[in-house]
BADOVO-874323 format. One record per residue (C-alpha): residue in three letters; x, y, z; residue number from 1. Coordinates in Angstrom, 1 decimal, padded with zeros to 4 digits. Example, Ala and Ser with C-alpha at 12.3 -4.5 7.8 and 13.67 -1.06 7.14 Angstrom:
BEGIN
> ALA, 012.3, -004.5, 007.8, 1 .
> SER, 013.7, -001.1, 007.1, 2 .
//
This chain:
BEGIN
> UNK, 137.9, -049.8, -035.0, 1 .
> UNK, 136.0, -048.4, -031.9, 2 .
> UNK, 134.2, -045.2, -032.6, 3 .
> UNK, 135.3, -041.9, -032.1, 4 .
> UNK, 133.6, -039.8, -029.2, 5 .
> UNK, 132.7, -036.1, -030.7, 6 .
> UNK, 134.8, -033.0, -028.9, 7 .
> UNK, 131.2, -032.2, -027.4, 8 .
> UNK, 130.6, -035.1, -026.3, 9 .
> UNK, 133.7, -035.8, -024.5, 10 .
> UNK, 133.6, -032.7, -022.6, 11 .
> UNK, 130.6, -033.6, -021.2, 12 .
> UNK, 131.6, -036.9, -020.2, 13 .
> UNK, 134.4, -035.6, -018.5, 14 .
> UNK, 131.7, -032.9, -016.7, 15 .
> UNK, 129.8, -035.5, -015.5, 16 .
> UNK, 132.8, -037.3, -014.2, 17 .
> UNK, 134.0, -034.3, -012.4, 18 .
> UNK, 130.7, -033.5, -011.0, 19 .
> UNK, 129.9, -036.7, -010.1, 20 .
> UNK, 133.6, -036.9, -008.3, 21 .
> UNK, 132.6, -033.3, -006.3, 22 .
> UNK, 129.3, -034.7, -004.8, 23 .
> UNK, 131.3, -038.5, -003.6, 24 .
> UNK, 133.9, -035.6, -001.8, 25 .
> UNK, 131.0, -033.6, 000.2, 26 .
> UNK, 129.2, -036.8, 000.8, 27 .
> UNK, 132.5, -038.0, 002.8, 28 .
> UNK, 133.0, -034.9, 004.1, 29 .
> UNK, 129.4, -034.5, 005.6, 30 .
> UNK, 129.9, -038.6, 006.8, 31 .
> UNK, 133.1, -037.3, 008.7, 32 .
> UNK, 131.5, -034.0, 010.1, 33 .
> UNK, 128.6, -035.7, 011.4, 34 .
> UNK, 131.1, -038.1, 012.9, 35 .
> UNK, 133.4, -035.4, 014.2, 36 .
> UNK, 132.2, -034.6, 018.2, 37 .
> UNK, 134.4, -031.4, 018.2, 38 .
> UNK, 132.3, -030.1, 014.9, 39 .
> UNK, 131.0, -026.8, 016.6, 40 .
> UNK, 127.2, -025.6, 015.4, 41 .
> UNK, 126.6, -021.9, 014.7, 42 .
> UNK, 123.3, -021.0, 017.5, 43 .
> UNK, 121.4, -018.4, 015.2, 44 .
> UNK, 119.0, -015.8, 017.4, 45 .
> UNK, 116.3, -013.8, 016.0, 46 .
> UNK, 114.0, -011.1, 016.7, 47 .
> UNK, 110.5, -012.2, 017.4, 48 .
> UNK, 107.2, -009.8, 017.0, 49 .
> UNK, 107.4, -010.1, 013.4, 50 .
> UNK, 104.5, -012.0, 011.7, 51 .
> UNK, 106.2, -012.7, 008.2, 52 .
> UNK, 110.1, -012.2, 009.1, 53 .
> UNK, 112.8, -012.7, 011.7, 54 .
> UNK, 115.3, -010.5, 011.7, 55 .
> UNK, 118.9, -011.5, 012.9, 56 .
> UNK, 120.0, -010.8, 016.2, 57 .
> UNK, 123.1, -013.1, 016.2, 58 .
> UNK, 124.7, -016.0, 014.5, 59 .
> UNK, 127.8, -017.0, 016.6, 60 .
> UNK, 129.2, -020.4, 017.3, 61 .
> UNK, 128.1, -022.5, 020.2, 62 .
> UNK, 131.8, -023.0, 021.1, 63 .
> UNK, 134.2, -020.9, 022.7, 64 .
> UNK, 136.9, -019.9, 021.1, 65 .
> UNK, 140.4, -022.5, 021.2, 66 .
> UNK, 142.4, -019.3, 020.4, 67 .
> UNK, 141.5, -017.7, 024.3, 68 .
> UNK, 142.7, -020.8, 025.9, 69 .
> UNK, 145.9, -019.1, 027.0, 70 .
> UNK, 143.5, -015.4, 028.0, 71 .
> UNK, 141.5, -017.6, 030.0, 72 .
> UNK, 144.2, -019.1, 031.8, 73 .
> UNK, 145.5, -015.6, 032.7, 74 .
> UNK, 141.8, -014.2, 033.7, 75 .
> UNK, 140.9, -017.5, 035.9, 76 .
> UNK, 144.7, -017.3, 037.7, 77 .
> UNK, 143.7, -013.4, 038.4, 78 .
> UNK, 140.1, -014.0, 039.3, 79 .
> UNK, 141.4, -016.5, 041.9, 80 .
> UNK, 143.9, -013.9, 042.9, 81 .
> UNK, 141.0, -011.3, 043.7, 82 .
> UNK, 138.7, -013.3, 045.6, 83 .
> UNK, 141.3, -014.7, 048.1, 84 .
> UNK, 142.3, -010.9, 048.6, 85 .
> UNK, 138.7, -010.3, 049.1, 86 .
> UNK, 138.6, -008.0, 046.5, 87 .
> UNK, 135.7, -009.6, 044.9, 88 .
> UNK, 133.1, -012.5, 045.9, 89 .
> UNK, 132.1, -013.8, 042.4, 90 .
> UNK, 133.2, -012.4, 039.2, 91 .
> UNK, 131.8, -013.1, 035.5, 92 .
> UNK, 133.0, -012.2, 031.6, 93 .
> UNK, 131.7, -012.5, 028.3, 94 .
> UNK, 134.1, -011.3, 025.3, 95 .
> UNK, 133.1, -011.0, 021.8, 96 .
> UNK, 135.4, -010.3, 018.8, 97 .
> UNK, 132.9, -009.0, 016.0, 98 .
> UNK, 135.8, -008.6, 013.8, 99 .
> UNK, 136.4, -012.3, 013.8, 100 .
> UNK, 133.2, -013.5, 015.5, 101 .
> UNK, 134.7, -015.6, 018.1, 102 .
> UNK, 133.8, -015.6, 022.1, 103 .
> UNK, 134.8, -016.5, 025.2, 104 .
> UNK, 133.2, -016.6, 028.6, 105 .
> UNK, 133.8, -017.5, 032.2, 106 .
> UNK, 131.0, -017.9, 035.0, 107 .
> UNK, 128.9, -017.2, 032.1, 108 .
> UNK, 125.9, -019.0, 034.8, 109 .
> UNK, 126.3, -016.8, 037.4, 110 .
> UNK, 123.3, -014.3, 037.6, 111 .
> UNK, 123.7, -010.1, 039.4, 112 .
> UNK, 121.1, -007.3, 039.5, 113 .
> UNK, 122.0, -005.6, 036.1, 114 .
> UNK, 121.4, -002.3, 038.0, 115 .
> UNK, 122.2, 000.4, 035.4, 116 .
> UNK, 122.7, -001.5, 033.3, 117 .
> UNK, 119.3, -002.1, 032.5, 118 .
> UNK, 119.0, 001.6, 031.2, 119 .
> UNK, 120.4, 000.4, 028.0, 120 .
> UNK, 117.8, -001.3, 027.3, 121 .
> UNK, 115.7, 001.0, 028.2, 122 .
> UNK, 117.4, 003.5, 025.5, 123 .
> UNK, 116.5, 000.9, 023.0, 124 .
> UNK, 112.9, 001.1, 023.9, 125 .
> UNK, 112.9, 004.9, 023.2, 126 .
> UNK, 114.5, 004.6, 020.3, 127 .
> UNK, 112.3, 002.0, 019.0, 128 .
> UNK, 109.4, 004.3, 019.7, 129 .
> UNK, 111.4, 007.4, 018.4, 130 .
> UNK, 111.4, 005.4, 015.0, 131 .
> UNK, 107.6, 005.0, 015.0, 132 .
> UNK, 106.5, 008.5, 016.4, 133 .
> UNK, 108.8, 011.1, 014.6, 134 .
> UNK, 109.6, 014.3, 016.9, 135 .
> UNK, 109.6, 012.2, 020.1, 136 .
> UNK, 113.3, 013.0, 020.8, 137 .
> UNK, 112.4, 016.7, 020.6, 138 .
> UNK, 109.6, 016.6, 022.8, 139 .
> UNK, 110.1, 018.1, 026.0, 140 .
> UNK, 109.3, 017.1, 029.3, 141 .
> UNK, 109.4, 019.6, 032.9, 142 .
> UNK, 110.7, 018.1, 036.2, 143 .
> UNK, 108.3, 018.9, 038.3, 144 .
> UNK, 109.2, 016.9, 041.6, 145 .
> UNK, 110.5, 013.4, 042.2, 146 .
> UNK, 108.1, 010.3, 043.7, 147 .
> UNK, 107.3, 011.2, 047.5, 148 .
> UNK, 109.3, 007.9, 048.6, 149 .
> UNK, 112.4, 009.3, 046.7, 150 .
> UNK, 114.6, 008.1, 044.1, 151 .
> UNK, 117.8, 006.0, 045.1, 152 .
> UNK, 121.0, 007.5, 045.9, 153 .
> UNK, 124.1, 006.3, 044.0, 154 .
> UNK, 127.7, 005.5, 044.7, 155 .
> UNK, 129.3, 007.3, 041.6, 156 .
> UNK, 127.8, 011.0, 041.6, 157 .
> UNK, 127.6, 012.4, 038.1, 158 .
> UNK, 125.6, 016.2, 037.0, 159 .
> UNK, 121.6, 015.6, 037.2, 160 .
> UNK, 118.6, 016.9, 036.0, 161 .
> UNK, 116.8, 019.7, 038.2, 162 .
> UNK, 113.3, 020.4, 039.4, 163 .
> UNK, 111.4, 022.5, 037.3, 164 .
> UNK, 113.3, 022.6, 034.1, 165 .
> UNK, 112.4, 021.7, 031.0, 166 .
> UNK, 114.4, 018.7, 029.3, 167 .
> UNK, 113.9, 017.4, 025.7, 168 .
> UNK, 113.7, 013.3, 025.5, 169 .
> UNK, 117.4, 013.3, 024.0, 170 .
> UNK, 118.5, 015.3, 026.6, 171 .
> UNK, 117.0, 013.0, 029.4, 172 .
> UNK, 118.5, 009.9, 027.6, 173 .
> UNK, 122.1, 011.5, 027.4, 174 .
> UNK, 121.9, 012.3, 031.1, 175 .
> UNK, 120.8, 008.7, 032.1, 176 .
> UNK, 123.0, 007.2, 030.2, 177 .
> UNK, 126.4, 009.6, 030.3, 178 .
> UNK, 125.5, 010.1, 034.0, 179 .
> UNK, 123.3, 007.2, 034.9, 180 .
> UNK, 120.9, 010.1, 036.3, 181 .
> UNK, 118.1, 008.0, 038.1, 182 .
> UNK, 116.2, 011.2, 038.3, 183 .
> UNK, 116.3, 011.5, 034.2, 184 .
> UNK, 115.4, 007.8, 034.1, 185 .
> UNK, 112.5, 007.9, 036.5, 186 .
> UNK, 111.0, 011.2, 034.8, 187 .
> UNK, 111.6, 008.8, 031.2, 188 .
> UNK, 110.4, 005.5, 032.7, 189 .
> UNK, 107.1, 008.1, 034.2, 190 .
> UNK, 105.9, 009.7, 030.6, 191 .
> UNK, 106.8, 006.9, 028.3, 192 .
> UNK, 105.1, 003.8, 027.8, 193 .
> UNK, 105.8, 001.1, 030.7, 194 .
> UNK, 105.7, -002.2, 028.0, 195 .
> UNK, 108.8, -000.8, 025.9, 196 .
> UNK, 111.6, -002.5, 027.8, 197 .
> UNK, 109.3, -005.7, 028.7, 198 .
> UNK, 108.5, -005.8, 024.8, 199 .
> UNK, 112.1, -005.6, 024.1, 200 .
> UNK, 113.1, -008.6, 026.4, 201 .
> UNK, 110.7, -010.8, 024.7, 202 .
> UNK, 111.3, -009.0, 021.2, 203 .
> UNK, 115.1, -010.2, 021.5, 204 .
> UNK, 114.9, -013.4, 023.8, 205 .
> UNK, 116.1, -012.8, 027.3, 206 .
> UNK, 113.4, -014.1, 030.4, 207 .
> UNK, 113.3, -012.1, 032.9, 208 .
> UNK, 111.0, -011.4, 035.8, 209 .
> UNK, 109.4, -008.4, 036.3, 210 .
> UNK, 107.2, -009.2, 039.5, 211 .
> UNK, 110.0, -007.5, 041.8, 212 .
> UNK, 112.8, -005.1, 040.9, 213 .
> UNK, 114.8, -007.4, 043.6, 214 .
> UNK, 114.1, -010.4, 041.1, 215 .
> UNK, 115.3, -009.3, 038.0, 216 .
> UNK, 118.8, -010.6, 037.4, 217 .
> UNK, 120.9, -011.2, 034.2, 218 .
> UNK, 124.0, -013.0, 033.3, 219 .
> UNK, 127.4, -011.4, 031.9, 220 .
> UNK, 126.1, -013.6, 028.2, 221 .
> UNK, 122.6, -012.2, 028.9, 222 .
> UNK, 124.0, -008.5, 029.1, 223 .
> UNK, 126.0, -008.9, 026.2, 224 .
> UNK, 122.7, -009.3, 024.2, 225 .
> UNK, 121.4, -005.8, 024.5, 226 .
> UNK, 124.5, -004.5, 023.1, 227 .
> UNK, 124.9, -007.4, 020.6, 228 .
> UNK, 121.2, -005.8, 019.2, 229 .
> UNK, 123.3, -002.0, 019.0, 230 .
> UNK, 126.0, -003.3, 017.5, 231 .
> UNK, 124.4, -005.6, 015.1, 232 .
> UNK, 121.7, -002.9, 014.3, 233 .
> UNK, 119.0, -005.9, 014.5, 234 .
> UNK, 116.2, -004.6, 016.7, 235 .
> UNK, 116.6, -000.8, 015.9, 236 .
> UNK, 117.6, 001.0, 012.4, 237 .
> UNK, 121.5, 001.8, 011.8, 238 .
> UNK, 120.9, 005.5, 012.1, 239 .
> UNK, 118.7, 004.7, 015.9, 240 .
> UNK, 122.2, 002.1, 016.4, 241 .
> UNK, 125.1, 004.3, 015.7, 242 .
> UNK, 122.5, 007.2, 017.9, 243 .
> UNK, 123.0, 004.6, 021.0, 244 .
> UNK, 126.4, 004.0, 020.6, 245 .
> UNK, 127.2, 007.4, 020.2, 246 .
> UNK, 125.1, 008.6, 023.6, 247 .
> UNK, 126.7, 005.5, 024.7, 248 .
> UNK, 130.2, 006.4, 024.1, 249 .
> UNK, 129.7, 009.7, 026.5, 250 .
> UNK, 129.3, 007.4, 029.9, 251 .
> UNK, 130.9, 009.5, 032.4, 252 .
> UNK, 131.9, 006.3, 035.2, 253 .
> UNK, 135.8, 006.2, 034.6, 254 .
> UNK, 137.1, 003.4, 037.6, 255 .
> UNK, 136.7, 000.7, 035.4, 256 .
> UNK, 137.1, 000.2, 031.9, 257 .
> UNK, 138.7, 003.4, 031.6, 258 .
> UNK, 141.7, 003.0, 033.8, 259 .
> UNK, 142.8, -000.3, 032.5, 260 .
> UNK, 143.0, 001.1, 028.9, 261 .
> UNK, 145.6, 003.2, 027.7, 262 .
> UNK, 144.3, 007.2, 026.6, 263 .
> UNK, 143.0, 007.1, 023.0, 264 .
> UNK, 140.9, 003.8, 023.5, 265 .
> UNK, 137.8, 004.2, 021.6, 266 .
> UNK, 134.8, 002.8, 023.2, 267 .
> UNK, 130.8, 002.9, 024.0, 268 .
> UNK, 129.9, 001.7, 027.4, 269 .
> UNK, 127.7, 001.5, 030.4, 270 .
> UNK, 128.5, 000.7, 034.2, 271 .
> UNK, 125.7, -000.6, 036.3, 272 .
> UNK, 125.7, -001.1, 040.2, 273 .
> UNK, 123.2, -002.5, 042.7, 274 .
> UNK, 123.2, -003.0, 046.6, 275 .
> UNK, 122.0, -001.8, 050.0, 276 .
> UNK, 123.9, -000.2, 053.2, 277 .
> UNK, 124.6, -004.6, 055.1, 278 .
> UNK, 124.4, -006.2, 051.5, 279 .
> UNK, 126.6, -007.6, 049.4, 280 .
> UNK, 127.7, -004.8, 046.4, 281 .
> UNK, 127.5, -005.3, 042.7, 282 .
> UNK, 129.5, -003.3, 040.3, 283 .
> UNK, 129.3, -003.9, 036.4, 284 .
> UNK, 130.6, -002.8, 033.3, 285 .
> UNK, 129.6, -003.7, 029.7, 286 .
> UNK, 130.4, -002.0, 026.2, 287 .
> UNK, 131.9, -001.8, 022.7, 288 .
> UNK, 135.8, -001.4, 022.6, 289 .
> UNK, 137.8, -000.9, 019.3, 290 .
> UNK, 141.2, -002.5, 019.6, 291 .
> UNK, 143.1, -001.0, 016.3, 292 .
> UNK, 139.9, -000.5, 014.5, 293 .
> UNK, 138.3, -004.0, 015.8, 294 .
> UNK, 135.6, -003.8, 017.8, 295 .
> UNK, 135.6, -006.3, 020.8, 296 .
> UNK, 132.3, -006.6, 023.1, 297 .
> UNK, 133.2, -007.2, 026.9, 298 .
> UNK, 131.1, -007.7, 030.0, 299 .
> UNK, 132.2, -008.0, 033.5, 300 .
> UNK, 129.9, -008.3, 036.2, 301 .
> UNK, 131.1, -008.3, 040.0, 302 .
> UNK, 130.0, -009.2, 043.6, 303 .
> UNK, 131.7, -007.8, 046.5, 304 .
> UNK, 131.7, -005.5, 049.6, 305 .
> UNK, 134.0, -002.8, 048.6, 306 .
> UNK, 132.7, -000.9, 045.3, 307 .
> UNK, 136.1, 001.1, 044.8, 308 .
> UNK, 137.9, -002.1, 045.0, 309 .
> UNK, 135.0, -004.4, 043.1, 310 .
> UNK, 136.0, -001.0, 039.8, 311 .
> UNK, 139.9, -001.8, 040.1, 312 .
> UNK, 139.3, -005.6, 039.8, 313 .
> UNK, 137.5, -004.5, 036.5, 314 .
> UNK, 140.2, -002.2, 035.7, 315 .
> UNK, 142.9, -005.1, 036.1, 316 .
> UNK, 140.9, -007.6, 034.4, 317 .
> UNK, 140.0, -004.9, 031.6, 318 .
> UNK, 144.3, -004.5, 031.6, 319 .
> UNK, 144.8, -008.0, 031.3, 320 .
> UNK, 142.4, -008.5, 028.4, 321 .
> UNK, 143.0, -004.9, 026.2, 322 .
> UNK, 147.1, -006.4, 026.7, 323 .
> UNK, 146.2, -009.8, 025.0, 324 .
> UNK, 143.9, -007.8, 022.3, 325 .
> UNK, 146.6, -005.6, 021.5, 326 .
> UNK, 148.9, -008.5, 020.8, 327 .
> UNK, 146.3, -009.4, 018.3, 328 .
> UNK, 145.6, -006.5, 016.5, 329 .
> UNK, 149.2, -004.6, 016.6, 330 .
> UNK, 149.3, -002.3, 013.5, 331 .
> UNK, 147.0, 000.4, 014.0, 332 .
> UNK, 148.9, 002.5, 016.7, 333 .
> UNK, 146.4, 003.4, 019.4, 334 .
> UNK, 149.8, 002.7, 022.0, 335 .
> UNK, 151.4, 000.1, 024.0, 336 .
> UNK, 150.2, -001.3, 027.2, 337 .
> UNK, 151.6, -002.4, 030.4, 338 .
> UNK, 151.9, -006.1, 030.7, 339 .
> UNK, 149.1, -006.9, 033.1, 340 .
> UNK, 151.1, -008.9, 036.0, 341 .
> UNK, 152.6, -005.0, 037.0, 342 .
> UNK, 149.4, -003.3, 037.3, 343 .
> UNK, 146.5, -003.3, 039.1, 344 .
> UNK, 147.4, -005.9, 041.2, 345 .
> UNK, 145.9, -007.1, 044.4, 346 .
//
């Protein structure tokens, strides 16, 4: 008669046996992943400058998401619409669902002057140096005249600082960025230190060139970085974050974003144009918008000659996406929306 296996050891034959069943499984799996081409890798950015630690900027998959297929359609069909109306010249679009981490983009190559846009990132700058030299948003600074070759006129007027008052720094960075006041920038940009926003590029990976303000160009993917950093609270504290997206949330510029989403739309944002009287125009939008409490990033970046016209594409396009968002996300009550097709259109 064979001998009896103790209760003991039995159950740990039959763990052994289990575990040894587990890793065969994951050892097939991993064999069919490696083998799989449409297996989709995470790309994982980080914050450089530290000497012991990177922080994370991003971890997003390196594949667009299957699931905007049928947006994309919609938004290439429209694009093609506005540049045979000569509405626009060249159009690009990054969107970002933090909620669900999934992305999209289209023209995501094409490169455009960032214009004002490029203030954000100079807000993150300050910030940064706020959270190293306590009292520097309180600090006040007069405005005693502007540069003797002037400072550049822009399409959109908006309120802006005046010579020979006083201005704390929060105050200047709420009128740059809620009015895209080139007079508070410049006055900023004068008493600050020049390496903040250079740092900041190389802090959080974008290459630029700084030789010539003419040079310096970003993409719709490259732009969505610098809010990315906000959102994520990866380059700045949460408290300096939720600070940026709140002076963010007061932009003023209402052609764009705006006027393709229905009132109640809660969102932080900046517009940015660039362009000379015989040039081609640029006109861009980029922010944070919460579609029933999820928060979707969206970039669009235009080339045309018409500004007011170059704003409605963005307001049609804006339309068209919030309508598919909304589809998504239908519970929390922040209102219906036209179907895209009736408004807006070229």
């Amino acid at each position: 008669m064979a001998p009896r296996l103790s209760d003991r050891a039995w159950w740990l034959a039959l763990a052994l046996g289990f575990g040894l069943g587990m890793l065969f499984y994951a050892w097939l799996t991993y064999l069919r992943r490696a083998d799989d081409p449409s297996r989709c890798d995470y790309r994982i950015a980080r914050v450089s400058g530290y000497k012991w630690i990177g922080p994370l900027l991003s971890a997003e998959e390196e594949c667009e998401a299957e699931t905007y297929l049928p947006l994309r359609r919609t938004l290439l069909r429209q694009l093609d619409s506005l540049r045979a109306t000569g509405q626009l010249t060249a159009a690009s679009l990054y969107l970002r669902d933090f909620g669900r981490g999934q992305w999209m983009s289209i023209n995501g190559e094409e490169r455009y002057h960032p214009g004002s846009l490029m203030k954000v990132a100079l807000l993150i700058s300050i910030l940064k140096a706020a959270e190293m030299q306590p009292g520097l948003l309180q600090q006040r600074i007069r405005y005693v005249s502007p540069p003797e070759d002037g400072i550049q006129a822009q399409y959109y007027a908006f309120p802006t600082i005046r010579v020979g008052k006083e201005y704390t720094v929060a105050e200047l960075l709420e009128y740059m960025i809620a009015y895209s006041d080139n007079h508070a920038t410049w006055l900023l940009a004068s008493h600050l230190d020049p390496r903040g926003a250079p740092k900041l590029f190389d802090d959080i990976g974008l290459k630029v060139s700084w030789d010539s303000i003419d040079q310096l160009t970003l993409s719709a993917p490259e732009v969505a970085v610098l809010f990315k950093a906000i959102f994520n609270s990866s380059y700045l504290s949460p408290e300096s974050s939720d600070y940026a997206a709140q002076v963010l949330s007061k932009c003023a510029f209402s052609e764009g974003f705006k006027k393709g989403l229905p009132a109640g739309v809660h969102m932080w944002h900046k517009f940015g144009g660039w362009g000379h009287a015989g040039r081609t125009h640029e006109l861009h939008e980029a922010g944070v918008i919460y579609v029933e409490g999820v928060p979707y990033l969206l970039v669009i970046m235009t080339r045309g000659a018409d500004t007011p016209r170059q704003a409605q594409s963005i307001a049609w396009l804006t339309r068209s996406i919030y309508h598919y968002m909304i589809q998504r996300e239908p519970t929390g009550g922040l209102g219906a929306v036209e179907a895209p097709q009736d408004a807006f259109a070229p």
